[in-house]
C-alpha positions in Angstrom: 10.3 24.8 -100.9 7.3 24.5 -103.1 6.3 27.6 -105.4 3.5 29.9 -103.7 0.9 29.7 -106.7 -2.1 31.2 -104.7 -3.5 35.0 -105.4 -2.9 37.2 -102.4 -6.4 37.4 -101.6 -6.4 33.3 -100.9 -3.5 33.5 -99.0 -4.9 36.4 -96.6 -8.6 34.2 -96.4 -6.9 30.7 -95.8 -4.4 31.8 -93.0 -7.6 34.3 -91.5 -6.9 37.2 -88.9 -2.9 37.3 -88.1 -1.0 40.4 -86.3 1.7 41.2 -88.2 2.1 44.8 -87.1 6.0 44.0 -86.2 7.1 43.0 -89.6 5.3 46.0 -91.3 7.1 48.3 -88.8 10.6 46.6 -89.8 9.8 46.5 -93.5 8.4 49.9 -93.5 11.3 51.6 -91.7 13.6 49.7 -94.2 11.6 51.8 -97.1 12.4 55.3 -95.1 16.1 53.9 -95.2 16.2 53.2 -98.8 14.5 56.9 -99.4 17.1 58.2 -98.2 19.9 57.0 -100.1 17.4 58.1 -103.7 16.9 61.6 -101.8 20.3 62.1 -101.5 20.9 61.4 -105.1 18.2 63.6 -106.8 16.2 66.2 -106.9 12.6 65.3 -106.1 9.0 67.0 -105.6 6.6 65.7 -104.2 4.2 65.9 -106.9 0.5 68.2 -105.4 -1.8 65.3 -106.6 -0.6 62.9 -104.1 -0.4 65.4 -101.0 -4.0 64.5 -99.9 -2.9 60.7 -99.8 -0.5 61.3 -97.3 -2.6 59.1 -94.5 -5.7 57.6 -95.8 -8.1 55.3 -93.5 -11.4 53.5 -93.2 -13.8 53.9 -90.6 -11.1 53.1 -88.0 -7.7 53.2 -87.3 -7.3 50.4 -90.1 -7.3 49.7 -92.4 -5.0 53.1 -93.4 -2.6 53.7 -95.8 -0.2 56.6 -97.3 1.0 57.1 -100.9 3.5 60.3 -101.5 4.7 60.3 -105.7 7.3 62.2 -106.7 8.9 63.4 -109.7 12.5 65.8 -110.9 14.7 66.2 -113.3 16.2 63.2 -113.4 13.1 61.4 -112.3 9.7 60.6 -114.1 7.7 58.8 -111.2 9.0 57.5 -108.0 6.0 55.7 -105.3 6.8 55.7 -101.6 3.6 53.7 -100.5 1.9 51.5 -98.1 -1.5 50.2 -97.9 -3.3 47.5 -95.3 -4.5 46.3 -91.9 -1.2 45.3 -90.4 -3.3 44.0 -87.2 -5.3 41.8 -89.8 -2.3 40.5 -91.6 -2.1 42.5 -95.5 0.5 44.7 -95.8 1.4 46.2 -98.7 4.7 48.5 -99.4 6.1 50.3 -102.7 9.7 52.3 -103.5 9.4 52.3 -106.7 11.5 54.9 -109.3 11.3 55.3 -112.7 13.7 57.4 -114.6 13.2 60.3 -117.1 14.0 59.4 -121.2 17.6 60.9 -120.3 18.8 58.6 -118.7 18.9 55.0 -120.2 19.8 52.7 -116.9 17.0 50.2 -116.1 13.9 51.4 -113.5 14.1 50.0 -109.8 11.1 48.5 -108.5 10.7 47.2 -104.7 7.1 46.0 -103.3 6.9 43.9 -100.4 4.8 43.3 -97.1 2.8 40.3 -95.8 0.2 38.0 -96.4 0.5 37.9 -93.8 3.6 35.4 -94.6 6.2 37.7 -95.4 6.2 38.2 -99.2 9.2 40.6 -101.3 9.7 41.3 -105.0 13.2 43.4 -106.1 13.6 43.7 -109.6 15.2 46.3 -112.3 12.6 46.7 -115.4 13.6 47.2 -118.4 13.9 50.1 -120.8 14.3 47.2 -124.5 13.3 43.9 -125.4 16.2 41.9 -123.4 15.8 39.1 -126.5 17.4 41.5 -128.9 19.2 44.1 -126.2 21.9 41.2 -125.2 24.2 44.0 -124.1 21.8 45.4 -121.6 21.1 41.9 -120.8 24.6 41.0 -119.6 25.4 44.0 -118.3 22.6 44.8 -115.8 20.9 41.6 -115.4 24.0 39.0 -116.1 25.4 39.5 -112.9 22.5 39.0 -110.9 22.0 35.5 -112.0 23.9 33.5 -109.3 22.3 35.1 -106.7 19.5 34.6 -108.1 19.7 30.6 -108.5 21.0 30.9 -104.9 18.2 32.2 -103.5 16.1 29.8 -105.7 17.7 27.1 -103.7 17.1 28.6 -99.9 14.9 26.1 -98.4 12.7 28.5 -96.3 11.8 30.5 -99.4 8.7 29.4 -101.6 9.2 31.9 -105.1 5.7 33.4 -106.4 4.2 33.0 -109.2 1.5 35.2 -109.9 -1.7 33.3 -111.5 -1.3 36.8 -113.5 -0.2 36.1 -116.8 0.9 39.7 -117.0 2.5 40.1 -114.1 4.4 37.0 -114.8 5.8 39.2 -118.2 6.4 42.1 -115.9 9.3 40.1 -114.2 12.9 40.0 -115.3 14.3 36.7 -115.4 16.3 37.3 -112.0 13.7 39.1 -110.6 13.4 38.3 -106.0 10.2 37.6 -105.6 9.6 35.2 -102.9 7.2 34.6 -100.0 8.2 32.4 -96.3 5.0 30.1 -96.1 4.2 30.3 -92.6 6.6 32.8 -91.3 5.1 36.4 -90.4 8.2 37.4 -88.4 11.5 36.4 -88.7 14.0 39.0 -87.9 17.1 37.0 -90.0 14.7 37.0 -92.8 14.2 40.7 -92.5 17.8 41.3 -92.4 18.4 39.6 -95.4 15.3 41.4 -96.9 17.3 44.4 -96.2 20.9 43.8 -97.5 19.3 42.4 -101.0 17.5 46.2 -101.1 20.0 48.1 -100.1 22.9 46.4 -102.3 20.0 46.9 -105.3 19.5 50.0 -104.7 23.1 51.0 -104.2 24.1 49.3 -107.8 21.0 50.8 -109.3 22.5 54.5 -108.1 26.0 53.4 -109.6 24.3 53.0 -113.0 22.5 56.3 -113.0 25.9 58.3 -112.1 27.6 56.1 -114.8 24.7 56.1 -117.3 25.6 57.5 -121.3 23.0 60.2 -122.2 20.0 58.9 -124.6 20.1 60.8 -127.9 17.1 63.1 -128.3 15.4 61.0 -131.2 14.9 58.3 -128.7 13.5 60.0 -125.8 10.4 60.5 -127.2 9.7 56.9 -127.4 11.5 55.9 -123.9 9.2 58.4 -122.3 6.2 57.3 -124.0 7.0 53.1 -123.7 7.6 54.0 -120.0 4.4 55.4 -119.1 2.5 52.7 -120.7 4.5 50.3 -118.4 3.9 52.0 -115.7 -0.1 52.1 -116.0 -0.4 48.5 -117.1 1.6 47.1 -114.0 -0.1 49.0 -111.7 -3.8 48.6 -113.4 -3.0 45.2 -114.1 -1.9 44.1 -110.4 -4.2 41.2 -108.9 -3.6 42.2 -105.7 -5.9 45.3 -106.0 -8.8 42.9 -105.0 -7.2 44.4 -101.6 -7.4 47.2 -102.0 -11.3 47.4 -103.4 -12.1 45.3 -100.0 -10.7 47.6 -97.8 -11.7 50.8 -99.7 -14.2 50.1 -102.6 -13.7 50.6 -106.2 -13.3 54.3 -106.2 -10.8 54.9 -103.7 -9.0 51.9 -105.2 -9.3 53.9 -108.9 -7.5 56.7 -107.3 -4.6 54.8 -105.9 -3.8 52.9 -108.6 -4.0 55.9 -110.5 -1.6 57.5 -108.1 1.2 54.5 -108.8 1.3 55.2 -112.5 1.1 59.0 -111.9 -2.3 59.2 -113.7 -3.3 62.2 -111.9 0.4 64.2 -111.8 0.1 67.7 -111.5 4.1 68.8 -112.3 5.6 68.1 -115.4 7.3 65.0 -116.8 11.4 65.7 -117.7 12.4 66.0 -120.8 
């Protein structure tokens, strides 16, 4: 299928009004399931500048939204979020986790939601430059790549490219990150949707318990590199154009500051 190279916002205007309250229910019940499998590994807290986001809405019942970050020992930032007007058709869901200088395994990201085609991204960023890191390369990204070019071939998925040049860099080279043109429910879809996060986040939990410890001189610069990546992908993010429509510039300023943990209250690990 043909690459998706519209912005989000064309995508939502072209197709117009579209319910798609029954794959936001599936997607976002697939998040709880994933939370639990990162809860039961560490220790988190849900960090005091997020609390009041934990249900956000317009004048009515939509367009709504929740955003919970937390942070721990092991743990620098982690997003649990969603965002939208499921009755509408955007959708808009984040487990996202990013480790603490310790611990040198790649981060996890997950977004997904519709468009109200279905739309998912599943990547592992980065903690080097992969051009020079080969080792990290092969080993956390190498055997991805099959699967990868498999899913590359599956007819009913169109990849997206973001018209963001930034975003683009943002994506590992075997980064998921597909939409199903004209699809806004598809239950086999969904199930697929599921087993490629929950086999992610299982390996990505595999590394952490197997990772070496980073030597102190390092953490300084892991911890300060990470933050920076943090802040530009969520400040840089096209698709918060939604965001401002549904709840102006300075609710949107708050949210995004809320993914990159621009407001945290506890402290980062050390």
């Amino acid at each position: 299928m043909r690459e998706t190279l519209k912005g989000v916002q064309d995508i939502f205007d072209e197709r117009g009004p579209t319910d798609a309250t029954a794959t936001f229910n599936r997607l976002w019940s697939i998040t709880y399931e994933l939370m639990a499998k990162i809860e039961a590994r560490f220790e988190l807290a849900r960090d005091p500048s997020t609390e009041d986001l934990e249900s956000y809405r317009g004048q009515a019942e939509y367009p709504a939204g929740r955003l919970a970050g937390y942070t721990g020992p092991e743990i620098d930032w982690l997003v649990h979020s969603w965002i939208g007007n499921p009755p509408l058709g955007f959708t808009n869901m984040h487990v996202t986790a990013w480790l603490g200088p310790h611990i040198d395994v790649p981060h996890m990201g997950i977004a997904w939601g519709t468009l109200p085609d279905l739309w998912f991204y599943i990547d592992f960023n980065p903690r080097s430059d992969l051009m020079l890191d080969t080792d990290a390369l092969d080993k956390y990204w190498g055997p991805l790549n099959e699967e990868f070019l498999e899913l590359r071939a599956d007819e009913g998925l169109a990849p997206f490219t973001s018209r963001a040049l930034y975003v683009r860099q943002a994506l590992s080279e075997v980064a998921i990150c597909f939409t199903t043109p004209g699809v806004t429910h598809d239950e086999a879809r969904l199930d697929q949707v599921s087993e490629l996060a929950h086999r992610r986040v299982d390996q990505w939990l595999r590394w952490v318990d197997q990772a070496e410890p980073v030597l102190l001189p390092r953490r300084e610069q892991l911890a300060a590199d990470d933050v920076v990546r943090r802040r530009n992908i969520a400040e840089r993010d096209p698709a918060n154009v939604m965001g401002v429509r549904f709840f102006g510039e300075e609710m949107t300023d708050r949210l995004v500051r809320a993914l990159w943990g621009g407001d945290r209250i506890l402290p980062r690990p050390t």
